[in-house]
Every structure is written in C-alpha cells, then in structure tokens.
C-alpha positions in Angstrom: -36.6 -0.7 52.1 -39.2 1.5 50.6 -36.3 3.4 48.1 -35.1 0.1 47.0 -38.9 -1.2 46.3 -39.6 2.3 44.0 -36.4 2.2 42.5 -36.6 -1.2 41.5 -40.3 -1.0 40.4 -39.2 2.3 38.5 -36.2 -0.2 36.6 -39.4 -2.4 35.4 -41.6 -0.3 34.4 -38.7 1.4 32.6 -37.7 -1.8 31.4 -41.3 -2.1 29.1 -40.4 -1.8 25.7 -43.2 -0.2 23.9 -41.6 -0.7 20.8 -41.9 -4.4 21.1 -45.7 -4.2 22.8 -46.9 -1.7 19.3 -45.0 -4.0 16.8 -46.6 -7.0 18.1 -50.1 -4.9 18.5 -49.8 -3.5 15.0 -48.7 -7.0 13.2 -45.1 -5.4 12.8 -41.8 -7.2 12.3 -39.6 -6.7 15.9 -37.7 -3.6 15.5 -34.5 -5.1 16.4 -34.5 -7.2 13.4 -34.1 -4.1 11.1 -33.1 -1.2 10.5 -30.9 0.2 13.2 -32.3 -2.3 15.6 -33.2 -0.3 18.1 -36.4 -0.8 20.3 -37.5 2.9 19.6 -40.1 5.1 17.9 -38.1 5.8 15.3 -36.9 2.5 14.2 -40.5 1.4 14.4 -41.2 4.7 11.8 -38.8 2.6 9.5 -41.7 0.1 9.1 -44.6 2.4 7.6 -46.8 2.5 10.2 -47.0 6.3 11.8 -49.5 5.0 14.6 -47.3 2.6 15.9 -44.4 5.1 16.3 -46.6 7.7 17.7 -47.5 5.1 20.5 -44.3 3.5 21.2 -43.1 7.8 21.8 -45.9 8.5 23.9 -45.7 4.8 26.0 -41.9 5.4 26.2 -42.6 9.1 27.5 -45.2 7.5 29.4 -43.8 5.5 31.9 -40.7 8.1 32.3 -43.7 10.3 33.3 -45.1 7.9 35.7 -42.6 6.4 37.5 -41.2 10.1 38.4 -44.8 11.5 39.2 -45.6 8.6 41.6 -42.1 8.8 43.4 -42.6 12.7 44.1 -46.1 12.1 45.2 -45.7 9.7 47.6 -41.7 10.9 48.7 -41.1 12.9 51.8 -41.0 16.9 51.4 -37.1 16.6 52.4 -33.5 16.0 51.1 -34.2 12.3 51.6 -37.3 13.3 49.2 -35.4 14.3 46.7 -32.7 11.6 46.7 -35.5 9.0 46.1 -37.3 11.2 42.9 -33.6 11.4 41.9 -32.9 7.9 42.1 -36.0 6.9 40.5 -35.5 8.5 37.1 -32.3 7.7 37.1 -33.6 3.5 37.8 -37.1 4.2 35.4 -34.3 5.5 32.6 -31.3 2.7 33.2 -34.5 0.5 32.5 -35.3 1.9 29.3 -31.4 1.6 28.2 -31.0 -2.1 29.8 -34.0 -3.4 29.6 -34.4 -7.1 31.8 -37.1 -8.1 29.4 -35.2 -8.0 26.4 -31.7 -9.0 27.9 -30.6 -5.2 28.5 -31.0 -4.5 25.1 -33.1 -1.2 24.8 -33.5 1.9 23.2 -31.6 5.2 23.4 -34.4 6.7 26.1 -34.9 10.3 24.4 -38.7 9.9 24.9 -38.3 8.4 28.4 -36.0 11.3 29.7 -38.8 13.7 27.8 -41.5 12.0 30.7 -39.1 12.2 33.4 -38.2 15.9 32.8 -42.1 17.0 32.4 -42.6 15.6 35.9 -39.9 17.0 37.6 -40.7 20.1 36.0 -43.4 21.2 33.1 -41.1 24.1 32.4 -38.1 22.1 32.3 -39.5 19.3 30.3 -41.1 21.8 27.7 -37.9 23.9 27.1 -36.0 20.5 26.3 -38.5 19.4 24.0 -38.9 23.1 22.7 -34.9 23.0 22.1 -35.3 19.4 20.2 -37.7 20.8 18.1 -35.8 23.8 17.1 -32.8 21.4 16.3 -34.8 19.4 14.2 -36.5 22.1 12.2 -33.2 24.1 11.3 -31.1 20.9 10.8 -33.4 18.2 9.9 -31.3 15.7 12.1 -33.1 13.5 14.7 -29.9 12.4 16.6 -28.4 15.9 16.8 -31.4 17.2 18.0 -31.6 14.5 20.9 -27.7 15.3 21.9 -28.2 19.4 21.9 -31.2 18.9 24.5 -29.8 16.4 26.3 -27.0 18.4 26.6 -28.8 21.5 27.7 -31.1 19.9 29.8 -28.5 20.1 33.2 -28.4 23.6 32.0 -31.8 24.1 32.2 -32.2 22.7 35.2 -29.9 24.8 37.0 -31.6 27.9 35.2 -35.1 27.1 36.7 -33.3 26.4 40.2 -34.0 22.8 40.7 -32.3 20.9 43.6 -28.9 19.6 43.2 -30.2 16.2 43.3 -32.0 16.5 40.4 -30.3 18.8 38.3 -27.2 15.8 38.9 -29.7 13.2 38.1 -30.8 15.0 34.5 -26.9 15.2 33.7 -25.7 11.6 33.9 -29.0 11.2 32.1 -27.4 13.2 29.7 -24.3 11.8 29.4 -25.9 8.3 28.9 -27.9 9.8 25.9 -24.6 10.9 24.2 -23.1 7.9 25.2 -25.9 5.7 23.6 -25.3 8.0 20.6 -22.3 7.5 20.1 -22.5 5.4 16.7 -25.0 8.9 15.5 -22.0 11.0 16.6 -19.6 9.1 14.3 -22.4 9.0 11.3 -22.8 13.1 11.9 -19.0 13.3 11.8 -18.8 11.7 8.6 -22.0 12.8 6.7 -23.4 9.2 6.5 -26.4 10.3 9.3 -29.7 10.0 7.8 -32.0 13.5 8.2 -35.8 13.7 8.9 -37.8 12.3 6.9 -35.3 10.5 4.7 -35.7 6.6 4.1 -32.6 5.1 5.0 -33.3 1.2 7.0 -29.6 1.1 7.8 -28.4 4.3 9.5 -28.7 4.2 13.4 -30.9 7.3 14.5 -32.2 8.9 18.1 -34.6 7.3 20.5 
C-alpha cells in the first residue's frame, strides 16, 4: 500500500505543468496554443519572456528532483528499496509525459529526467547534463542534444555502478524521451529542425 501511495503521489506531482503555472503567473498565452504546443520551457521561450522559461526548467527539474529524493529517504535500505525509487521516477516522469491535469497532454520531460537523475545520483545527473551541454554548444540543436544524453544516460548509469533497478529505470526513461522526439528526429533528418537561438514558432523542439 505504501508503494502504490508514493508512486501515485510521484504521478501528481509529475503531472504539474509548470509551463502552464509560469504562463498564467507571467500573463502569458498557454503554450499549447503555439508554437510547437508543447507544455515546456522551451515552447514558453517562444513567447519572449526568459524568466518564465527559466522557471518552468527549474519547476520541471524540480519536482523530478523531489519526488525521487523523498522516495529514497524514506525507502527501505534493500532491493524492495530500490524497486520503490525505481518505480517512483519512472510514475513522477510518466506524469510529466501524461499529465491528468491537462488530459495526458504534457511535455517531452528533458528537465524532469535532469531532477530525477541528480537525485539518484549528482554524478550521474551532472554528466548527462554536462553531455547536453556539449551537444548543444558544438551543434546548436536543442532536440539532438536531449536524445544524445538521454541516450547515454543508461550508459552512465552502468559506468558509475548504480543498481540494476535504476540503471533499467533511466533507460525506458530514455527510450520515452526518443520516443516523445520523434517528430524532432524526422525535422533533424530532413534539415527543417530549428537550432538554438533561432526564432522559429512552428518547429517542434526538446523539453
């Protein structure tokens, strides 16, 4: 009973769209009336305003964070453990992607899988984010970037000798991030992806 009440609390928080929250906050039109119409920090960069990006990224990040943090503080030292912290990023992410609040229409959950990562591990989290970054600088593509560290996130796990529960959790959390960009992939095939920086309201992009 206690694993079904975290992972189901873990699915709500998850389901928060911070996107929504900041665009009503800042006065903004809902992102899922432009652009790419997706509920995510950077479909809300599409609208001008920097500060309500850079809070939807960090609230998305947020409650990954949280959710995972709480389940491995109060989660037995065991396999059992494990399972639950396991089961809760996977139900805090699936929240993000389907959210109930907004008919299980969400974002892409880069920035939630970011918070989940950092608190199943700093180093893990940081050498994802550290790979994103790299991706972005060289190639200036947002989407790309999120589907080479998803992508070598189970990697990384495995590198830095997390549990097999976990490191199975972080890879059907990547596969739902290449699955969720899979109208990105298509763009990137075709050269129609938008890059960085560049002002384009009707290409899909990351998170």
């Amino acid at each position: 009973m206690t694993t079904l009440i975290f992972i189901l609390l873990a699915y709500l928080l998850g389901s928060v769209s911070f996107a929504v929250l900041m665009s009503k906050v800042f006065g903004l039109a809902d992102p899922r009336t432009y652009g790419s119409g997706n509920p995510g920090a950077t479909n809300v960069l599409r609208s001008g305003k920097k500060a309500a990006a850079a809070l939807t990224l960090l609230g998305d990040a947020a409650k990954g964070w949280l959710a995972v943090f709480l389940a491995i503080k109060f989660a037995p030292h065991d396999a059992q453990g494990l399972w639950l912290v396991a089961l809760v990023s996977l139900a805090v992410f699936l929240g993000h992607l389907f959210p109930i609040f907004l008919r299980f229409q969400g974002g892409k959950g880069v920035a939630t899988a970011l918070g989940i990562l950092l608190a199943i591990s700093g180093w893990l989290g940081l050498a994802v984010l550290g790979t994103w970054l790299l991706m972005a600088v060289v190639f200036r593509y947002s989407s790309l970037s999120a589907l080479v560290a998803s992508m070598a996130a189970p990697v990384y796990a495995m590198v830095f000798g997390l549990q097999p529960q976990l490191v199975l959790a972080s890879a059907i959390m990547s596969l739902l991030l290449i699955w969720r960009h899979k109208s990105n992939i298509i763009n990137l095939m075709s050269g129609k992806e938008s890059k960085i920086g560049k002002k384009k309201p009707v290409v899909d992009q990351a998170v």
